[in-house]
C-alpha positions in Angstrom: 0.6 21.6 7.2 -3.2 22.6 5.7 -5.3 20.0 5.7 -5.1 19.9 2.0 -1.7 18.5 2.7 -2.7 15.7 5.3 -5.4 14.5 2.6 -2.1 14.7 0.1 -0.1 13.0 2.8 -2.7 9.9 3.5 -3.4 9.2 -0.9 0.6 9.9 -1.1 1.5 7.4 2.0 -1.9 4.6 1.3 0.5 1.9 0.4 2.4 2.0 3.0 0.1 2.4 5.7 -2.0 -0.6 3.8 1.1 -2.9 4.4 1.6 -1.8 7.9 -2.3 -2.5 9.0 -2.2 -6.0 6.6 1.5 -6.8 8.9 -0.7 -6.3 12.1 -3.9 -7.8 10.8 -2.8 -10.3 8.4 -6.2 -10.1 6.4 -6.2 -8.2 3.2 -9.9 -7.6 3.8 -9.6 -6.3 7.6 -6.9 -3.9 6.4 -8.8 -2.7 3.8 -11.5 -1.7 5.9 -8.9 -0.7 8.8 -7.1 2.0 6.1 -10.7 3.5 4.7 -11.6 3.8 9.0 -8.0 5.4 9.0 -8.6 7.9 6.1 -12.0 8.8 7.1 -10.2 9.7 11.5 -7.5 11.5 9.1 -10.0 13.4 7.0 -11.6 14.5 10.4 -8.9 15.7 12.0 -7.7 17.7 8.8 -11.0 19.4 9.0 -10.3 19.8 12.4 -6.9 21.5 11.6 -5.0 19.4 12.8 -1.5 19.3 12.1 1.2 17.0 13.0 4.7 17.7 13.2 5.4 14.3 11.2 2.6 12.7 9.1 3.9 8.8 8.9 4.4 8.3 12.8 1.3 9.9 13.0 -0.5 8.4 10.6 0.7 4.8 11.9 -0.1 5.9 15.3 -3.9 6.1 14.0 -3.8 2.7 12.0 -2.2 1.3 15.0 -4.8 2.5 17.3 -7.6 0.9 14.8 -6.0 -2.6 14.8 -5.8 -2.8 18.4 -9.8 -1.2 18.8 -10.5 -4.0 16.7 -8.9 -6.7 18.3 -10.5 -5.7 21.7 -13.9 -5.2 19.9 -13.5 -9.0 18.8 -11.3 -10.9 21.6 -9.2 -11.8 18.8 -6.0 -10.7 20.5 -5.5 -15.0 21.7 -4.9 -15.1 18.2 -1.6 -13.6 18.1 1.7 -15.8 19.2 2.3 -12.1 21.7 0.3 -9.8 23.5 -0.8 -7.2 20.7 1.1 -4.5 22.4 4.7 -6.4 21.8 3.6 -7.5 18.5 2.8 -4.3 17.4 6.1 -2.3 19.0 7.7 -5.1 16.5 6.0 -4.1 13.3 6.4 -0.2 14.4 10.6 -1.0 14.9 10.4 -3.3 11.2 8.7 -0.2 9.4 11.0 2.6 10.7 14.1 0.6 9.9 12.7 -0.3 6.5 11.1 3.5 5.7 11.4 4.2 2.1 13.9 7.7 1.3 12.4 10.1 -1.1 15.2 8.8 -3.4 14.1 5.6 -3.3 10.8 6.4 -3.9 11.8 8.1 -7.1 14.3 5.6 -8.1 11.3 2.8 -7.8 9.1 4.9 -9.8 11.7 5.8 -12.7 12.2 1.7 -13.0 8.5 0.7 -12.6 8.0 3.4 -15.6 11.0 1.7 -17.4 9.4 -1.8 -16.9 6.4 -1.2 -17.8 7.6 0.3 -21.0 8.9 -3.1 -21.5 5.5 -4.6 -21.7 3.3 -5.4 -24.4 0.6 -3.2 -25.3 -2.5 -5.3 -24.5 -0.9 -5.7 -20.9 -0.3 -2.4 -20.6 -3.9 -1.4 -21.5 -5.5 -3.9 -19.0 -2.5 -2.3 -16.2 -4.2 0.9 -17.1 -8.1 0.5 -17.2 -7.8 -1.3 -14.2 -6.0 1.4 -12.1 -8.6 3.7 -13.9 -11.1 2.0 -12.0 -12.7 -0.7 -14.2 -13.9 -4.0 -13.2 -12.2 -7.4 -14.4 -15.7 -7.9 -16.1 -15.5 -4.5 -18.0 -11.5 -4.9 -19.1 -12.6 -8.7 -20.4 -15.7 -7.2 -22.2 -13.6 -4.5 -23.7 -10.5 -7.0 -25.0 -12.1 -9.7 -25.8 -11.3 -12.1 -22.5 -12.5 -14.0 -19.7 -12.7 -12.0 -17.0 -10.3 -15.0 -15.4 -7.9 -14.4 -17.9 -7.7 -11.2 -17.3 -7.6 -11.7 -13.3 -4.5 -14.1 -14.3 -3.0 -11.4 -17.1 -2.8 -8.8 -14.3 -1.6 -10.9 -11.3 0.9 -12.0 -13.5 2.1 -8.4 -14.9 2.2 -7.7 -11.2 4.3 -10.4 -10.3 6.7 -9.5 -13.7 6.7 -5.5 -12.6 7.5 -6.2 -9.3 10.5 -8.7 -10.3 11.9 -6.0 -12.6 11.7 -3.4 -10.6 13.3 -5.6 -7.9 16.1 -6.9 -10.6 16.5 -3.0 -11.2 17.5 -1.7 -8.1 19.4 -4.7 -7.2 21.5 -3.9 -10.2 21.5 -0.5 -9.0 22.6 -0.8 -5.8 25.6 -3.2 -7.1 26.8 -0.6 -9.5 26.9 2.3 -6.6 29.4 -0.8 -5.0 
């Protein structure tokens, strides 16, 4: 693997590794800024040359290792109902028996297309400045809105993606029956 590819691995795997640091952390925030410490030890060790025989262990490995540096930076390990150790051998065993197939990642990503076909334009236009990178304040300035409505417009189209989506492989799955 170059280290083109581990870069390519990391943007290709974020979401993932976001939920497994937010399922140790709890704290959208704190796994935010767990993930970017995570992409930057990545980025290192692809400069480095490293290159490891499977990228997700690996990569969870890393995020692991940042949680738990940060929990014994702050003491905040009383927090948890288990030592972090056990609580983290438990979110490790939850994400391999849940990992995603390469067909389901393609099947997710042919319905999410298909659903958000199904939405109406304006929607779609806010979906897509604000995965281009535009603020709420520059989508609401451009359309019109409140930058609340438009906070609200998006959660919501979230919320409605994700249900289709969810309605979509369920209907999928009892087809293949």
């Amino acid at each position: 693997m170059e280290s083109s590819d581990l870069v390519r691995q990391f943007i290709q795997h974020r979401d993932m590794l976001y939920g497994y640091v937010f399922a140790l952390t709890r704290d959208h925030d704190l796994a935010e800024d767990i993930l970017q410490d995570v992409g930057v030890s990545i980025l290192t060790e692809a400069t480095r040359g490293k290159t490891p025989d499977r990228f997700i262990p690996w990569a969870r490995g890393l995020a692991r290792h940042r949680v738990a540096d940060h929990y014994r930076r702050l003491a905040s390990r009383r927090q948890l109902e288990m030592p972090f150790d056990q609580f983290a051998d438990a979110v490790d065993l939850a994400f391999a028996e849940h990992a995603p197939t390469p067909d389901d990642n393609h099947q997710r990503l042919k319905f999410l297309r298909e659903c958000l076909g199904a939405l109406t334009e304006r929607v779609r236009t806010m979906i897509d400045r604000r995965y281009r990178g535009q603020s709420l304040d520059e989508i609401a300035a451009a359309l019109s809105w409140a930058p609340a409505s438009i906070k609200v417009a998006l959660s919501r189209a979230r919320r409605s993606l994700a249900d289709c989506v969810d309605h979509k492989l369920r209907q999928d799955q009892e087809g293949a029956r």
